[in-house]
C-alpha positions as CSV (number, residue, x, y, z in Angstrom):
1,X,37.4,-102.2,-72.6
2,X,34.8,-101.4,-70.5
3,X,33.9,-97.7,-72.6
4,X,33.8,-100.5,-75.4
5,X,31.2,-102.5,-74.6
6,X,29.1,-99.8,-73.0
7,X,29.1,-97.8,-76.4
8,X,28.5,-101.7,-78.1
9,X,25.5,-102.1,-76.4
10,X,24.4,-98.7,-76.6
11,X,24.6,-98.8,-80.5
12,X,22.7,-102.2,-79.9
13,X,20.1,-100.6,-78.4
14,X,19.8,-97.8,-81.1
15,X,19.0,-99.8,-84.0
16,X,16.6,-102.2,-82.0
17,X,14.9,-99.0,-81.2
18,X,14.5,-98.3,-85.0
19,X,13.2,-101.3,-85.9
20,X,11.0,-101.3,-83.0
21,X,9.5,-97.5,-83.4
22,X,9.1,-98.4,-87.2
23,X,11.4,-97.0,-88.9
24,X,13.3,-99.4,-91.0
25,X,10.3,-102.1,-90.9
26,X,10.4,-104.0,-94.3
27,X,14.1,-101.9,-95.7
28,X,16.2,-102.6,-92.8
29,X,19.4,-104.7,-92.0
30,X,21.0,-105.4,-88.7
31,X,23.8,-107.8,-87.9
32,X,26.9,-108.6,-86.3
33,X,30.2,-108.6,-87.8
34,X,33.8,-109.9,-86.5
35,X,37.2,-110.4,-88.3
36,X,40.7,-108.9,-88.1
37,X,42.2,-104.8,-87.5
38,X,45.4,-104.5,-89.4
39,X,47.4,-100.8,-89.1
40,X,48.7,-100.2,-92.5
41,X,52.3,-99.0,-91.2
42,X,52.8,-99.9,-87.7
43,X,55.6,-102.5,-87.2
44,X,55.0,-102.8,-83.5
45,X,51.6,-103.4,-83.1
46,X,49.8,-106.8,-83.8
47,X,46.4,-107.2,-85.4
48,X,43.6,-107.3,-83.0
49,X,40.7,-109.3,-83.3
50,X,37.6,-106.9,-83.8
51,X,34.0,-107.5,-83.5
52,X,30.9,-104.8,-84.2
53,X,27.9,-104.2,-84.9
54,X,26.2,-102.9,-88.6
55,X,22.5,-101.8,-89.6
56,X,21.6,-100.0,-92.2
57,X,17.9,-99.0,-94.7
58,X,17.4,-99.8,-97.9
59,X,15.9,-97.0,-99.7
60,X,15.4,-99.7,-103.1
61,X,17.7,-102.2,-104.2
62,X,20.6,-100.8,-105.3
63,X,20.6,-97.7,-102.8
64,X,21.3,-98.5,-98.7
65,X,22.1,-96.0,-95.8
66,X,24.6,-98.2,-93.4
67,X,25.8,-97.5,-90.3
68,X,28.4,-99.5,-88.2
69,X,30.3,-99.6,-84.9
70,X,33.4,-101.9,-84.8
71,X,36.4,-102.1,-82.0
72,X,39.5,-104.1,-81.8
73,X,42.2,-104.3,-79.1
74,X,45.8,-104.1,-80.7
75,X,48.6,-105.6,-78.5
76,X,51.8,-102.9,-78.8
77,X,55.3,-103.8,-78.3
78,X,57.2,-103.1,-75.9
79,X,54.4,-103.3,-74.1
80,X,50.8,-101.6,-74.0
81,X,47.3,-101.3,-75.1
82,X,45.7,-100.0,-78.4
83,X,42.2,-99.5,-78.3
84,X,40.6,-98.3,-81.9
85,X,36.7,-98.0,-82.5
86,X,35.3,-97.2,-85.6
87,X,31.7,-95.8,-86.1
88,X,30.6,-95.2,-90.0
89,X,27.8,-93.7,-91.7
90,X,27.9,-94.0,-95.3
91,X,25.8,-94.9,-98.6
92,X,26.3,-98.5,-99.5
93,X,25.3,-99.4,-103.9
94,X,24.3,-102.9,-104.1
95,X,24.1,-104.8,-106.9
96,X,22.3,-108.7,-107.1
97,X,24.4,-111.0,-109.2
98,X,22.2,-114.0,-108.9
99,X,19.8,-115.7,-106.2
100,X,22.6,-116.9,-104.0
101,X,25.4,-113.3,-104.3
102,X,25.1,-110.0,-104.1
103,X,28.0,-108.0,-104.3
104,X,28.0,-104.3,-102.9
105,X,30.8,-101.1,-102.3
106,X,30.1,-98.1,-100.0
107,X,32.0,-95.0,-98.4
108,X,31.6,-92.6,-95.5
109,X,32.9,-90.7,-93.0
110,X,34.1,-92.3,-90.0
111,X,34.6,-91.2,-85.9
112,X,37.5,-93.4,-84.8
113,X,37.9,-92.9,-80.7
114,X,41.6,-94.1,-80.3
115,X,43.1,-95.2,-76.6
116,X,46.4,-95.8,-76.0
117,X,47.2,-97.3,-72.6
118,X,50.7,-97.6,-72.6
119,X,53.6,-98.1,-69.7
120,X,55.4,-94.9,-70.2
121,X,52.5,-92.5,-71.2
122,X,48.4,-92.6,-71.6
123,X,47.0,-91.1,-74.5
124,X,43.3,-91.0,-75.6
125,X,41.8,-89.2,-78.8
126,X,39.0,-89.0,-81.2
127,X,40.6,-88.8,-85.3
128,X,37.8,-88.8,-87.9
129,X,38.4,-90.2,-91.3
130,X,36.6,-91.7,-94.5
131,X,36.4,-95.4,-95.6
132,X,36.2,-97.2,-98.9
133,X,34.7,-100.6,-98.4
134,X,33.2,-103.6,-100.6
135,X,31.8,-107.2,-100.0
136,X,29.3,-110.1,-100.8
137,X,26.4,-111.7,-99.0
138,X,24.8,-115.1,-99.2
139,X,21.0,-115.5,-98.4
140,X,21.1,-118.4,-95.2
141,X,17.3,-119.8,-94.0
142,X,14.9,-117.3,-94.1
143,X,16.0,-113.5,-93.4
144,X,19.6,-114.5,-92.5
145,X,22.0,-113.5,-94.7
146,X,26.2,-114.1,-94.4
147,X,28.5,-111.8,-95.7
148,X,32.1,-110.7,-96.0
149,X,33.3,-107.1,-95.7
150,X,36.3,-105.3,-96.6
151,X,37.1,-101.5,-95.8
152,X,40.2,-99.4,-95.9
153,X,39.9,-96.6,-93.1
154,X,42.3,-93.8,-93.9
155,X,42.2,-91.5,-90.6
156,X,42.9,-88.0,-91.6
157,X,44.8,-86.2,-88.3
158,X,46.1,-89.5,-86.6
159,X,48.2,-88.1,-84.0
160,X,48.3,-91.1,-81.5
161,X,48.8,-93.7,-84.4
162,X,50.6,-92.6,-88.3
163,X,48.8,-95.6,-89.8
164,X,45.8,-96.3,-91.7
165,X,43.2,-99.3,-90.8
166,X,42.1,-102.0,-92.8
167,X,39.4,-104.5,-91.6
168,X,38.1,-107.9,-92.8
169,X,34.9,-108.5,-91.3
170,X,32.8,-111.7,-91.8
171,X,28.8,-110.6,-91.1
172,X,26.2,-112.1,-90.0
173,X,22.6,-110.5,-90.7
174,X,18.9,-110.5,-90.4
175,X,16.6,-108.7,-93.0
176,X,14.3,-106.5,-90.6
């Protein structure tokens, strides 16, 4: 937990050094996201509670570059600790429906750094992967904006887990 939140606010620290240096001012989005981790085909693992962090440019309207960094803590039966973190990069095509929705759907590649911590045996791991995702956002007061994701995560060489990952994220944002 503790490699967790030091990459968390590492990746925290990235994008407010984009925004500060520049980079994204007036086409950025940053925000923070949190919702559930299912495994597609594990029985004995639960669904963890994941939280994150996403930012992204928007090159015009319909075109974004988005980046995100989520982990979520799976209890496993009989007894141990699943640790999955997902980092994406991926184009995301946006679409506004009316003033109050836009609906967008993206995919990427994806580093998932998988730790199993376990009473019979230790395992830790880095898989890679690609995602499919989709969602909606709301415009809130000012540059706040709410939003919920959906992405399928298929890992392509998941030695430590045979499952795929589905998340549900709800996201909250600010227009940079």
């Amino acid at each position: 937990m503790r490699k967790t939140a030091t990459v968390f606010c590492a990746s925290v620290l990235f994008l407010l050094s984009l925004q500060a240096a520049g980079l994204c001012a007036d086409s950025g989005y940053l925000g923070i996201q949190l919702g559930p981790q299912f495994l597609t085909s594990e029985d004995d693992v639960d669904t963890a509670a994941a939280f994150g962090i996403y930012g992204g440019y928007r090159f015009d309207k319909l075109l974004s570059l988005e980046a995100s960094l989520t982990t979520g803590n799976h209890d496993v039966d009989p007894g141990g600790d699943l640790t999955i973190t997902s980092i994406l990069f991926g184009p995301r095509l946006s679409q506004q429906v009316d003033r109050s929705l836009v609906v967008y759907a993206g995919a990427g590649l994806g580093i998932y750094p998988i730790d199993y911590d376990g009473y019979l045996f230790d395992d830790s791991e880095t898989e890679t992967g690609i995602y499919l995702g989709a969602g909606v956002e709301f415009p809130l007061n000012g540059n706040f904006k709410a939003g919920l994701d959906l992405k399928y995560h298929v890992l392509l060489d998941d030695d430590t887990i045979d499952s795929d990952i589905v998340t549900f994220m709800v996201r909250l944002g600010l227009d940079i």
